[in-house]
N, C-alpha and C positions, 0 to 999 in steps of 0.2 A: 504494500500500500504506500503508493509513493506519497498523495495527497496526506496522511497522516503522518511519515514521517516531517515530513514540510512544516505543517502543522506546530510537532514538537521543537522543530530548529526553531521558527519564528517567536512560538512562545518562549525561548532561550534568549532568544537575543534582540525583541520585541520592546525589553525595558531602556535597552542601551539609548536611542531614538525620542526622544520627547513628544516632537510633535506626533501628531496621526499621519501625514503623509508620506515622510521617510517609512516609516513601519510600513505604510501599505506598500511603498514599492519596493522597499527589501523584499518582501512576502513575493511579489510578482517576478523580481529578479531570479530568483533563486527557483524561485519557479519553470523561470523558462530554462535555467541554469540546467535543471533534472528533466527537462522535456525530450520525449524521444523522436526530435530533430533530426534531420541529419547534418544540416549548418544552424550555427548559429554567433550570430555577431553580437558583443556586448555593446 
């Protein structure tokens, strides 16, 4: 379950971020980080 592990990263390292919008796009980065892509560009 990739979405759960994801999940538990985020929730790790969720507090580091203050506002709300760093944390949602860490969450979506990291997301597309473990996506089964076959390119992908940061």
């Amino acid at each position: 379950m990739v979405v759960a592990e994801v999940d538990r990263l985020h929730a790790r390292i969720a507090g580091r971020f203050t506002r709300a919008e760093p944390r949602e796009r860490v969450r979506e980065y990291v997301s597309g980080l473990v996506a089964g892509l076959e390119r992908k560009n940061g």
